[in-house]
C-alpha positions as CSV (number, residue, x, y, z in Angstrom):
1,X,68.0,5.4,18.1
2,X,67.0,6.6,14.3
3,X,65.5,9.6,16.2
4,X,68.7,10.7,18.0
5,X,67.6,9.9,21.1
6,X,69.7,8.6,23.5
7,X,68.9,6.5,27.3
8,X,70.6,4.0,29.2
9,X,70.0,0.2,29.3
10,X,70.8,-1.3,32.6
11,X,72.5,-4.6,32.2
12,X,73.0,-7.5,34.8
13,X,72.3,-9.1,37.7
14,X,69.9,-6.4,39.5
15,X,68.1,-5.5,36.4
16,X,67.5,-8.9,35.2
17,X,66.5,-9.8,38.9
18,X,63.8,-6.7,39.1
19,X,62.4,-7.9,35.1
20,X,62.2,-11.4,37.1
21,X,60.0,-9.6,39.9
22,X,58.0,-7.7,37.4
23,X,56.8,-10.9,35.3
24,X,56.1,-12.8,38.3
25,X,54.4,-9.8,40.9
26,X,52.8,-7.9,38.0
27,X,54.5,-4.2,38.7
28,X,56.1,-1.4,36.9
29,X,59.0,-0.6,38.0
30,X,60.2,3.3,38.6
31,X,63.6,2.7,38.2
32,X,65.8,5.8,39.7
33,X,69.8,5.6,39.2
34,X,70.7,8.0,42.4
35,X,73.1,10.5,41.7
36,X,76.4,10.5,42.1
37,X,77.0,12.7,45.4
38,X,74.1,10.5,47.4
39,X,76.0,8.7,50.2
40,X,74.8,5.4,51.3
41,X,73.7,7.0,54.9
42,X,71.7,9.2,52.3
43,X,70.2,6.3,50.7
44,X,69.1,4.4,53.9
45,X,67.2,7.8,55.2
46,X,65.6,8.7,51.8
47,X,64.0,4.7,52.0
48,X,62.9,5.4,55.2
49,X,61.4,8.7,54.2
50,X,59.4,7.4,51.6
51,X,61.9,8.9,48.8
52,X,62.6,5.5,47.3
53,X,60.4,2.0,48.1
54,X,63.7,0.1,47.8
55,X,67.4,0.3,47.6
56,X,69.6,-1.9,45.5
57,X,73.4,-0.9,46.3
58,X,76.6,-2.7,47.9
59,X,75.7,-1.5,50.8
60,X,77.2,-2.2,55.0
61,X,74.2,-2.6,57.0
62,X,75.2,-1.1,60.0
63,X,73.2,-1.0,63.6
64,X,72.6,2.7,63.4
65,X,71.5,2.1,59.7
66,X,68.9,-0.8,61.1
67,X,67.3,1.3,63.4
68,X,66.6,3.6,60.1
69,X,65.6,0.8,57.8
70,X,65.0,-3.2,57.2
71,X,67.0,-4.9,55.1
72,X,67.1,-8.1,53.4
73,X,69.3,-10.8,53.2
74,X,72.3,-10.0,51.1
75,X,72.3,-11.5,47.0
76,X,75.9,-11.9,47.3
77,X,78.5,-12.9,50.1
C-alpha cells in the first residue's frame, strides 16, 4: 500500500464462500493459512484439538481420519 505495507488477499472460491458465511451468520472470521510443513493428518488432529474450528483443504477423508473429526460433504467432486 502507500505505507509499504504489504499482506495477502485470498482470492476464489473458499474466500468468497467464507465472505458468503460472514454476511449471512454475522461472524468474523480468523482466517489462518497453515504452514507449509502441516500434513493433512496434522490438520485433521489440530481440528480436533481445538487448534482450528474448521479446515478448508483438498483433503481424503479417510476412516481413521473420521474417528478424529466430522466432515462435511465435499464442495467439489
Amino acid at each position: 500500500n502507500q505505507n509499504g505495507q504489504t499482506g495477502t488477499r485470498l482470492i476464489g472460491y473458499v474466500p468468497d464462500l467464507i465472505n458468503l458465511l460472514q454476511s449471512r451468520m454475522n461472524f468474523i472470521p480468523d482466517i489462518i493459512v497453515a504452514p507449509l510443513n502441516q500434513t493433512y493428518s496434522g490438520l485433521v488432529r489440530d481440528v480436533a484439538n481445538g487448534v482450528y474450528d474448521i479446515v478448508v483443504a483438498d483433503l481424503t477423508i479417510t476412516s481413521a481420519r473420521r474417528e478424529i473429526a466430522g466432515f462435511s460433504n465435499a464442495i467439489f467432486d
